[in-house]
N, C-alpha and C positions, 0 to 999 in steps of 0.2 A: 161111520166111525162109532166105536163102539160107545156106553158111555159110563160113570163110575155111578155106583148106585149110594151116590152122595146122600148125607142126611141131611148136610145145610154145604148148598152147591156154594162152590165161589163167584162171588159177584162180578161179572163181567164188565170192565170198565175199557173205555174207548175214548177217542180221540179225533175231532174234524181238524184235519191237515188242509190247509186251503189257502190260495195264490189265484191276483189277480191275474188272467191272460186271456190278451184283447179286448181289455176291458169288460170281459165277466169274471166271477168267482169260482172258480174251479175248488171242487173239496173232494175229502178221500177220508173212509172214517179207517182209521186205526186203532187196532186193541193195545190197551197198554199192559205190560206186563211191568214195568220197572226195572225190566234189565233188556240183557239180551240173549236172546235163543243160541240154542247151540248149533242149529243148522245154519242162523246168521253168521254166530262169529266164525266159522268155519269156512262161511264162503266170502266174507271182508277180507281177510287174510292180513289181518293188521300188519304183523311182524312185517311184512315186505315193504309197508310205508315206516315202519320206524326203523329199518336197517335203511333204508334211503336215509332217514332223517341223520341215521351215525354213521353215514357213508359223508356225506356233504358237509356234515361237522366235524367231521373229525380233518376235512377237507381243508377248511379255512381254518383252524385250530393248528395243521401242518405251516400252515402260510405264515403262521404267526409265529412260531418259534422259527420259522427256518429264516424267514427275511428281517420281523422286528426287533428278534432275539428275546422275544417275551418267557419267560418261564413257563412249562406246562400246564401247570394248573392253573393260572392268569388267562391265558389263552383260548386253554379250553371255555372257562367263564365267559372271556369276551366273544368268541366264537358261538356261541348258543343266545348269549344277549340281544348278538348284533343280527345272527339270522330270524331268533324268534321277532322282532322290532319289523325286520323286512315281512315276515311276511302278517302280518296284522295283529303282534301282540301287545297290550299297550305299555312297553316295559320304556322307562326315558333310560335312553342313552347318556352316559356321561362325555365331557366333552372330549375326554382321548378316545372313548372307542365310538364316537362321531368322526373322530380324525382319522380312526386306524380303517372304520369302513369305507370313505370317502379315498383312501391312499389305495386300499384294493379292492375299486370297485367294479371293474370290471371281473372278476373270482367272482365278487357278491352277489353281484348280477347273475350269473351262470350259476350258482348254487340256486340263488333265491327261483329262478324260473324251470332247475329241475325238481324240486320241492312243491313248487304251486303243481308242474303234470303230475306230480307221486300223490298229492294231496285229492286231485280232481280224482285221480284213477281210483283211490281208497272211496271216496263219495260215491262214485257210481255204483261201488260192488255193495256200499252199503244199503242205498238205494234199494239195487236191488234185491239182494238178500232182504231186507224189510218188506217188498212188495210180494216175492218169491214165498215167505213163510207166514204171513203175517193175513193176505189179503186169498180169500176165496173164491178158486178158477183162477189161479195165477200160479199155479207149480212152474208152469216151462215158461216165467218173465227171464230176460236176457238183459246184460248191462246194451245190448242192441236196441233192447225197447226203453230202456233207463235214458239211454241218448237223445232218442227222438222225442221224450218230453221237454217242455217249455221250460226253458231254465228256472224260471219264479216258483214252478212245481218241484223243479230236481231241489232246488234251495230250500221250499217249504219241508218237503219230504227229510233232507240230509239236518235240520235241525230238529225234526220230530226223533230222528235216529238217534241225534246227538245226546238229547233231553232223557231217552232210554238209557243212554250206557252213562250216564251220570248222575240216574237217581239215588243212586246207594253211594257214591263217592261227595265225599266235604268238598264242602265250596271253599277254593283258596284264590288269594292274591295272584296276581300275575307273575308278581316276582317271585311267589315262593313256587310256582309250575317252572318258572324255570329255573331254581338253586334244586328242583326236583330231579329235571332232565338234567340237570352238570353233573350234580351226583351219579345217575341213572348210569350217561356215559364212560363217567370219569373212574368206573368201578368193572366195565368192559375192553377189553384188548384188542382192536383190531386185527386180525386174524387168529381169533381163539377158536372162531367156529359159530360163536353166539350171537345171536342178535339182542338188540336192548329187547329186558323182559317186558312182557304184558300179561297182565293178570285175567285171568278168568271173563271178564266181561270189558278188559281194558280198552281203547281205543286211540287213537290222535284223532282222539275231539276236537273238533272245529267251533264248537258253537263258546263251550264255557273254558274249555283249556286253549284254545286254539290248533292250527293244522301243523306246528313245531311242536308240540307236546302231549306226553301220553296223560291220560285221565285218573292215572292208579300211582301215586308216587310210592306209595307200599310196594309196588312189585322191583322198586330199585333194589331192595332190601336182600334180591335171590341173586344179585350177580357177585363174583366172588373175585374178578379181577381185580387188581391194582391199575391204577392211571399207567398208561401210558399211551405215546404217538406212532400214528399207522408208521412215520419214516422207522423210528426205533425198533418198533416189532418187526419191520421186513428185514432191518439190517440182521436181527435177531436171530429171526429164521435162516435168514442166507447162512449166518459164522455157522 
């Protein structure tokens, strides 16, 4: 590799990644850059977990205005509350949409367990994309080789990833990650074409946003839709 005929090099900063398994210390040194590569975000392929994310909410968000007769934008809130809650956000529920998840819990359930595979599938790619880019003699790593590690390593690793795509974004409230994603949604149209936006180095961080939210609520700012429900827009499309 070539190299730049630097006057003052930049200092190369790193990171041991390390997970008990079998009772030794397994470690992995990482270079840290503070964000994320561009060969990484290219091979996470975020969008594909946060169209799952506005697939499945817009899904329970339907259920709510078609059976409890809730108004849309009520809906939509409580439909992002209730799934961000399932899957490990620490958001408290109030006690009607404890009541409204508990009344359709079996949707919640099916949503919440296609989210966790969408969630897991995004951790692998990222995974590897980080080992893939990042680690030397590991060009041809496969989400095949990502598999066969020890889970307590995929976990050490997928927070080390995490820690990357959020060093340059503010640390927020739980609640306000998710009045980020209502927004986020509630300004896209189920069948416009678009997926919820991601920014530049954005992800559904698991570690500090959680696996229901994206990491950039700046990038809600590019969608240009008006609220509306997937039933409305198909009826839309059909007239």
């Amino acid at each position: 590799m070539p190299q730049l005929p630097f006057v003052v090099a930049p200092k190369r900063l790193t990171r041991i990644v390390s997970a008990e398994v079998n009772g030794e210390t397994c470690s992995i040194e990482f270079p840290i850059f503070g964000n994320i590569l561009a060969g990484e975000g290219i091979d996470t392929r975020e969008h594909e977990y946060q169209t799952a994310v506005f697939r499945e909410s817009a899904a329970l968000t339907d259920a709510l205005i078609a059976i409890d007769g809730i108004d849309e934008i009520s809906a939509q809130r409580m439909a992002i509350r209730i799934l961000s809650s399932r899957m490990g956000i620490p958001v408290p529920l109030e006690p009607a949409e404890h009541r409204t998840m508990i009344a359709h819990g079996a949707l919640v359930a099916k949503l919440q367990n296609n989210l966790t595979a969408e969630h897991k599938a995004l951790m692998l790619r990222s995974i590897t994309a980080a080992i893939k880019h990042r680690l030397p003699g590991c060009s041809a790593w496969s989400e095949a080789d990502s598999i066969a590690l020890p889970q307590p390593l995929q976990d050490a690793i997928a927070a080390f990833v995490d820690s990357e795509k959020n060093a340059r974004q503010p640390t927020k409230s739980a609640e306000e990650l998710v009045e980020d994603m209502v927004q986020t949604l509630g300004k896209l149209g189920p069948g416009s074409g678009q997926s919820p936006p991601t920014g530049e180095t954005s992800t559904g961080a698991a570690a500090s946003s959680g696996p229901m939210l994206p990491s950039s609520a700046a990038s809600a700012s590019h969608a240009s839709r008006s609220t509306t429900s997937s039933k409305r827009s198909k009826k839309a499309n059909a007239g």
